[in-house]
C-alpha positions in Angstrom: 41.1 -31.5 8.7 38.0 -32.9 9.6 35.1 -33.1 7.5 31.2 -33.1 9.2 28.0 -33.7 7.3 25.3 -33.9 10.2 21.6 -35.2 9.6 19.9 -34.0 13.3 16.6 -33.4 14.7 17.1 -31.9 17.7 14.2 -33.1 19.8 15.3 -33.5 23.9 11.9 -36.1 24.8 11.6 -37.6 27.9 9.0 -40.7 28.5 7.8 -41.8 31.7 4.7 -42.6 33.2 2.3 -40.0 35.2 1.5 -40.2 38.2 -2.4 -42.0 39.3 -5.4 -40.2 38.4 -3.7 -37.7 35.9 -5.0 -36.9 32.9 -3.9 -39.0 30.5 -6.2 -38.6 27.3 -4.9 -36.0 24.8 -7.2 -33.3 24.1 -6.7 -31.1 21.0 -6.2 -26.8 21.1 -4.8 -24.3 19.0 -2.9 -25.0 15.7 0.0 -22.2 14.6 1.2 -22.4 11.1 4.2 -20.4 10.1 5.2 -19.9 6.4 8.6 -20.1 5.1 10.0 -19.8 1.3 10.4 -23.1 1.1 9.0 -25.0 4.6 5.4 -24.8 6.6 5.8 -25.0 10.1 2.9 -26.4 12.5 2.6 -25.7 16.1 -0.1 -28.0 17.9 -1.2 -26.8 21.3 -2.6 -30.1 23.8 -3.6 -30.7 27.1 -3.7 -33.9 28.6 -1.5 -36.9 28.2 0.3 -36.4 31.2 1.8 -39.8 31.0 3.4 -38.7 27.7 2.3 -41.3 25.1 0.8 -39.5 22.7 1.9 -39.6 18.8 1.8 -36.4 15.5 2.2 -37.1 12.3 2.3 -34.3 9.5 1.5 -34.8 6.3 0.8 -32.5 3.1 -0.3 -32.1 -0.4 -1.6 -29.8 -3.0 -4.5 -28.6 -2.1 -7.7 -31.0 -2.7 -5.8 -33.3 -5.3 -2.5 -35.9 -4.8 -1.3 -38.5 -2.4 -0.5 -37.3 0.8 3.2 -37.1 1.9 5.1 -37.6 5.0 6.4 -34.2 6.0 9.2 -34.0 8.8 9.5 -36.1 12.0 6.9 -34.3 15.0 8.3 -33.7 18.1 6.4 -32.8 21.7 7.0 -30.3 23.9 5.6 -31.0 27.5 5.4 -29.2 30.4 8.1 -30.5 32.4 10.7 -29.7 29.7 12.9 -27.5 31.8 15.6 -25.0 30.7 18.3 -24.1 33.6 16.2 -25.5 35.7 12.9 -24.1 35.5 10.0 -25.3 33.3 8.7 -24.3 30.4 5.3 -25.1 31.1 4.9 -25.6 27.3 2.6 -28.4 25.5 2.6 -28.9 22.1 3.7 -31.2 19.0 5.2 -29.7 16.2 6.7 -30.2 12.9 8.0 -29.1 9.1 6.9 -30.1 6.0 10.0 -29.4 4.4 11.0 -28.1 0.3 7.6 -27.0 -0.8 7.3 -25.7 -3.9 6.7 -21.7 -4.4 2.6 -20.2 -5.8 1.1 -23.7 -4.8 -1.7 -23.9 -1.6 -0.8 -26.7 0.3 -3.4 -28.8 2.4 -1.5 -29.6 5.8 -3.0 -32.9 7.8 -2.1 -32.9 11.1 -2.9 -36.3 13.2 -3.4 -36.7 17.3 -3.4 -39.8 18.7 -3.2 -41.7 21.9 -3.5 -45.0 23.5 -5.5 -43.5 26.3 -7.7 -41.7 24.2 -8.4 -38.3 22.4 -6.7 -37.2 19.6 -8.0 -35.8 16.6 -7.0 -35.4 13.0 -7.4 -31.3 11.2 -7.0 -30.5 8.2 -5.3 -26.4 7.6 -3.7 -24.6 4.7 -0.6 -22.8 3.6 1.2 -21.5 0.9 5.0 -20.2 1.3 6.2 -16.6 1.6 7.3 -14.8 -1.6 10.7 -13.1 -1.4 9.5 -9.1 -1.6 9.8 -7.1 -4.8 10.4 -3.6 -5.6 6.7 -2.0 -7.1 7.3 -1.4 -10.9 4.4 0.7 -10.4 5.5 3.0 -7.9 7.9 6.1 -8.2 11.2 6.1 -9.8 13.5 8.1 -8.2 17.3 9.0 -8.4 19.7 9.6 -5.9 23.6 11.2 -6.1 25.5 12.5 -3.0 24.8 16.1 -1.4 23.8 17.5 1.5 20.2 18.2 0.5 17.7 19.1 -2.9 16.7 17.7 -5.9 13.3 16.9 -7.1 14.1 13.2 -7.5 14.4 13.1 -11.3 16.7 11.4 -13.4 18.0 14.6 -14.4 17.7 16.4 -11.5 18.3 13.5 -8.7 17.5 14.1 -4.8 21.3 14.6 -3.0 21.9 12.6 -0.6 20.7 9.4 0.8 19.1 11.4 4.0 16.8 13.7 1.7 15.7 11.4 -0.3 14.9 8.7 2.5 12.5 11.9 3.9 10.4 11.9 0.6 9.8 8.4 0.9 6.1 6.9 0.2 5.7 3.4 0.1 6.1 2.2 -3.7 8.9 4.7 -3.8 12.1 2.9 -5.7 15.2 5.2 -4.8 17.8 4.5 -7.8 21.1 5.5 -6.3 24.0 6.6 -8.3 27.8 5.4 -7.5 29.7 7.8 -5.0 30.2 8.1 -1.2 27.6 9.0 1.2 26.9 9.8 4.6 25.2 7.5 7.1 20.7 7.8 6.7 18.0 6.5 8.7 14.6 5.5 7.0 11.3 5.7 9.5 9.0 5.5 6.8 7.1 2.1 5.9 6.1 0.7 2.5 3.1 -1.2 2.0 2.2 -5.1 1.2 3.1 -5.2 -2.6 4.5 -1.5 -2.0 7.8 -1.5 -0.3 10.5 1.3 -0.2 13.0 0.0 -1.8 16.7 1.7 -1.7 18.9 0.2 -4.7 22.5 0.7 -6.3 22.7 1.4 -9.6 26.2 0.1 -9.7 28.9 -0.4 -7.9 30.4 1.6 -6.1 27.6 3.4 -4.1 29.2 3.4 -0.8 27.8 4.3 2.6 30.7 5.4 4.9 30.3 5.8 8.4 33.7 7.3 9.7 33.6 5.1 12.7 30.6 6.5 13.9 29.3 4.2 17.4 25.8 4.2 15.7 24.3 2.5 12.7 25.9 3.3 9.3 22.1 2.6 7.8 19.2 2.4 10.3 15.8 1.2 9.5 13.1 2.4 11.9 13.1 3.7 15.7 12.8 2.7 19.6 9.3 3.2 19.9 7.3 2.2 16.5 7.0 -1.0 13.5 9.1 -0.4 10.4 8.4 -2.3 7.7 8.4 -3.4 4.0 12.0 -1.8 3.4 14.0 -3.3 0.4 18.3 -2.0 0.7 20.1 -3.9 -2.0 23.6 -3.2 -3.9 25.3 -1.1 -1.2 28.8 -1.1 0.3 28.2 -0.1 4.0 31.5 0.5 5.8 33.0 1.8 9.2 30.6 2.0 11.7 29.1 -0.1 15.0 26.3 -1.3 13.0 26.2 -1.9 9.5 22.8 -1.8 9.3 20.9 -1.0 12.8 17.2 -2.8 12.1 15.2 -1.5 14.7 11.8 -3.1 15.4 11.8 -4.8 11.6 9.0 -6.5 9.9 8.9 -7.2 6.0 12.7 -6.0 5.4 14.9 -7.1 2.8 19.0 -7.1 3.1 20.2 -8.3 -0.2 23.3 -8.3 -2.3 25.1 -5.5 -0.1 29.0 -5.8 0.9 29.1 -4.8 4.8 32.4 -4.0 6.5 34.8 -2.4 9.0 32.1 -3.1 11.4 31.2 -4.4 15.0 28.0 -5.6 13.9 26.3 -6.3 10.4 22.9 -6.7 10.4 21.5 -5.7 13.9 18.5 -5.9 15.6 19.2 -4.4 19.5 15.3 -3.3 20.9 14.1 -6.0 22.9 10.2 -5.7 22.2 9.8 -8.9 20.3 8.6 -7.1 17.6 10.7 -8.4 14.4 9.2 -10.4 11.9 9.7 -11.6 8.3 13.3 -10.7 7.9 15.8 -11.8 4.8 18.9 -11.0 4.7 20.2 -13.3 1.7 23.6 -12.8 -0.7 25.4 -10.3 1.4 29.5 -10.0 2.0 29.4 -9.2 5.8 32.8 -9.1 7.4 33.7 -7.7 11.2 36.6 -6.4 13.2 37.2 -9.4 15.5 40.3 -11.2 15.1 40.3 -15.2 14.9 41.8 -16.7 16.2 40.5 -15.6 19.9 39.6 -16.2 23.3 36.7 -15.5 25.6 32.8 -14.6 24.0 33.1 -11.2 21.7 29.7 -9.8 21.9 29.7 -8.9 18.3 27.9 -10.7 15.4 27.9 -10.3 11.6 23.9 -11.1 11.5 22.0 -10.9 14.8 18.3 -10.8 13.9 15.5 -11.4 16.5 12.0 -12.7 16.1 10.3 -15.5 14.2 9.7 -15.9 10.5 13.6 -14.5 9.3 15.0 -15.8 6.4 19.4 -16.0 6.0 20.8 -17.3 3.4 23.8 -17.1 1.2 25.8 -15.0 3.2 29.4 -15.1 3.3 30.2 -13.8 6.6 33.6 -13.3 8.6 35.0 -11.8 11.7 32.8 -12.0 14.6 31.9 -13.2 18.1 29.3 -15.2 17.0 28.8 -15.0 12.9 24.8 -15.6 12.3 22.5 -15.7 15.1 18.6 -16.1 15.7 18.4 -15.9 19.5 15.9 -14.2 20.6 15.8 -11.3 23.3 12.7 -11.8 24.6 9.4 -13.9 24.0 9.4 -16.9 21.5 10.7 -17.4 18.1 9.3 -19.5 15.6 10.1 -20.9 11.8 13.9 -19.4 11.3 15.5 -20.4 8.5 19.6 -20.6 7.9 21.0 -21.9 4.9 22.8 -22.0 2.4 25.8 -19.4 4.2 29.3 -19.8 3.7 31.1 -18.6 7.2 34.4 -18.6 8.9 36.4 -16.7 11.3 34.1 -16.7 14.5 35.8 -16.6 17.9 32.6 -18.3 19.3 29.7 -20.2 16.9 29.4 -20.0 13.6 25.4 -20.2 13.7 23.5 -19.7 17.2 19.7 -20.6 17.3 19.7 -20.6 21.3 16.3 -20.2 22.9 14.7 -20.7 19.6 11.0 -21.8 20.5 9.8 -24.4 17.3 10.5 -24.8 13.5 14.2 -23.6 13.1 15.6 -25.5 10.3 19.5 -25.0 10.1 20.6 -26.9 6.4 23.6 -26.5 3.5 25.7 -24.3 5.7 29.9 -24.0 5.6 31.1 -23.6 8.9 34.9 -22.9 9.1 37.4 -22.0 11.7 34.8 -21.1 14.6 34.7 -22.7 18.2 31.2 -23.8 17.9 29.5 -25.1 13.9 26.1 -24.5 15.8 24.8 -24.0 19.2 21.4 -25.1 20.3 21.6 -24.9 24.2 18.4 -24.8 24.1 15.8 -25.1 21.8 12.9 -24.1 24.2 10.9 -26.9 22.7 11.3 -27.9 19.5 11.6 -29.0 16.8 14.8 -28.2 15.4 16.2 -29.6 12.4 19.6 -29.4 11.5 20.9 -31.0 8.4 23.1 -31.3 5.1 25.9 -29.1 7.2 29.5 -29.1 6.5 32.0 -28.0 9.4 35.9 -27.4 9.0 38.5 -26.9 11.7 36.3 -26.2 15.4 38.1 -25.7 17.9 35.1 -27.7 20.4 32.2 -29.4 18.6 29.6 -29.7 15.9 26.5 -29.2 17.0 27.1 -27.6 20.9 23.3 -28.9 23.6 23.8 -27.6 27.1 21.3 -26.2 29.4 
C-alpha cells in the first residue's frame, strides 16, 4: 500500500515575452470576493501586461486592527491559457486567504504590481458564510406516514411527507416521526434566517423509493430558484436520485444515510443556477461495483455551481464519488474536505472545469482510479492539500487537457 500526502497549488503559468508595442502596463478592473466557512476567495480582473510580468499578493486581517498576514499563493490567469485547444480569453489574478475564523469581518489587501508599470493596491471586506439554521421562531410542525391530513400538531401530525411539504412557509420546521414513507418533492422556498427545514426525529424515518427512475426526494423544479431548504436525519433509499436538487441555492444536506442509489446528491438542469450548497456528514453509498472498468456516469455527490460546501461525507459506490464540475458557465470558491471515500470506478474527487478558488484539503481517497482530477482548472487557483490517497489504480492528482 502506498501512502500520499500531497501539498499542491495547481497553477499551469506560462511566461514569455509579448510581442513589440503590446501593452505591457497592468491596469486594474473588477475585484470578486467569494465567501466560504472557513476561506475568502478573490478574483482580480486586469488588462494589460501582455508580456506577463505582473505580480498579486493577498493579504488579510481583522478589520481596522492587527498585522497583516500573508494569505495563499496568487496565481494569474491570462488570455492565452487554453483548454483543448481553444483559449479562455480570461485575465485575472486570484487567491485564498485560507482558515479564517467564523463572526469576524476581515479587511482583504489585494496588491498589483509590475515592472512596466500600473498596478494598484485595494483594500475590500469579507466575513465567512454561516452554516444555515433551522428558525426557532418559526412553526413547529409534526409529520407521521399517510397518504394525506392532519393539521400539523403534535397530536394531530400532517401524514405524509407530500402533505406536509404543500403547507410549507418559510420558517416552517417539519418534525418527522420514524416510519416509511413515500418519495416528496418540495417547490417552496424559505427565507434568509427562515429556511424550511425537514428533520428526523429519530431514526428510523426512512424515505423509500421502490426503484423509482426519478428522485426519491426532490428539491425544486426545471424552470424556477429553490432555495433555503434544510433535509437532515433521513434514510433515503432505492431510487435514481437520492436527492434530485434541481436549480439549488441556500440548501442544506446534513446527517442523512443515502442508499441503493444511482445517484446521491444531484444536481441535473444545466442553467448555472446553483449556489451555496452543503452537503456535510452524510452516509452516501451507490450501486456500482469496484472494482470496474470504463467511466460509470453515476456519482454519489454531483453538485454544480460556485460557493458549495462537502464535507464529512463518507461516500461509496460510484462512477466518480464527489464531483464539482460544472455544466455550464463558471464555478468559483468550492470547497471539499474533510470526506472519507472509497470504491469509485473512476475519481474519487472531480473539480474539472472549475473556474478559481477550489480548495480540495483532509480528504481519504481509497480504492478509486483517480484521488483527484483537475483536467482542467479553467484558470485558477486551485489548492489541493493535506490529502491522503490509498490503493489507485492510475495517479494522485490526474492534469490533462
Amino acid at each position: 500500500m502506498v501512502r500520499y500526502i500531497l501539498l499542491l497549488l495547481v497553477s499551469f503559468m506560462v511566461f514569455g515575452w509579448g510581442p513589440a508595442g503590446a501593452a505591457n502596463p497592468v491596469i486594474p478592473g473588477n475585484i470578486r470576493v467569494d465567501s466560504g466557512y472557513d476561506h475568502i476567495g478573490v478574483v482580480w480582473e486586469i488588462s494589460g501586461d501582455d508580456n506577463l510580468n505582473s505580480q498579486m499578493t493577498l493579504e488579510f486581517r481583522p478589520q481596522g486592527s492587527g498585522a497583516w498576514q500573508p494569505a495563499a499563493l496568487a496565481m494569474r490567469a491570462y488570455p492565452s491559457l487554453s483548454v483543448n485547444g481553444a483559449p479562455l480569453n480570461l485575465n485575472y489574478w486570484g487567491a485564498s486567504a485560507l482558515f479564517l475564523e467564523q463572526g469576524v469581518t476581515y479587511d482583504l489587501r489585494l496588491t498589483l504590481t509590475d515592472p512596466d508599470g500600473g498596478g494598484a493596491t485595494q483594500v475590500v471586506t469579507g466575513e465567512l458564510r454561516a452554516e444555515m439554521v433551522a428558525d426557532p421562531a418559526g412553526r413547529q410542525l409534526y409529520v407521521s406516514p399517510g397518504n394525506g391530513g392532519g393539521s400539523g400538531s403534535q397530536g394531530d401530525p400532517f401524514l405524509g411527507l407530500q402533505f406536509a411539504a404543500d403547507q410549507a412557509q418559510p420558517g416552517d420546521t417539519f418534525h418527522i416521526l420514524p416510519g416509511t414513507y413515500t418519495p416528496f418533492t418540495i417547490e417552496t422556498s424559505g427565507n434568509p434566517g427562515s429556511p424550511i427545514s425537514f428533520v428526523a426525529t429519530a431514526s428510523g424515518v426512512i424515505v423509500a423509493g421502490d426503484n423509482t427512475d426519478r428522485g426519491v426526494v426532490t428539491i425544486g423544479r426545471f424552470d424556477a430558484i429553490t432555495s433555503h431548504i434544510i433535509v437532515e436525519g433521513l434514510r433515503i433509499t432505492n431510487g435514481a436520485w437520492g436527492i434530485d436538487a434541481q436549480n439549488t441555492q441556500d440548501i442544506l444536506i446534513r446527517r442523512n444515510q443515502i442508499d441503493n442509489v444511482d445517484f446521491g446528491v444531484y444536481n441535473r438542469r444545466a442553467n448555472n443556477w446553483e449556489l451555496n450548497q452543503t452537503v456535510c456528514e452524510n452516509v452516501i453509498h451507490g450501486r456500482v461495483a469496484w472494482p470496474g472498468s470504463g467511466i460509470p456516469s453515476e456519482r454519489g455527490i454531483d453538485l454544480r455551481g460556485s460557493g458549495n460546501v462537502v464535507c464529512y461525507n463518507e461516500v461509496q459506490n460510484f462512477g466518480d464519488c464527489v464531483s464539482v464540475q460544472p455544466s455550464t458557465g463558471p464555478a468559483y470558491s468550492n470547497d471539499i474536505y474533510g470526506n472519507d471515500i472509497s470504491y469509485c470506478v473512476d475519481d474519487g474527487i472531480e473539480i474539472d472545469y472549475n473556474q478559481s478558488n477550489v480548495r480540495v484539503w483532509r480528504n481519504r481517497v481509497m480504492n478509486a482510479r483517480m484521488g483527484v482530477s483537475v483536467q482542467p482548472i479553467r484558470g485558477g487557483p486551485a489548492y489541493i492539500f493535506r490529502n491522503e490517497f490509498f490503493n489507485l489504480e492510475s495517479v494522485p492528482i490526474n492534469m490533462h487537457n
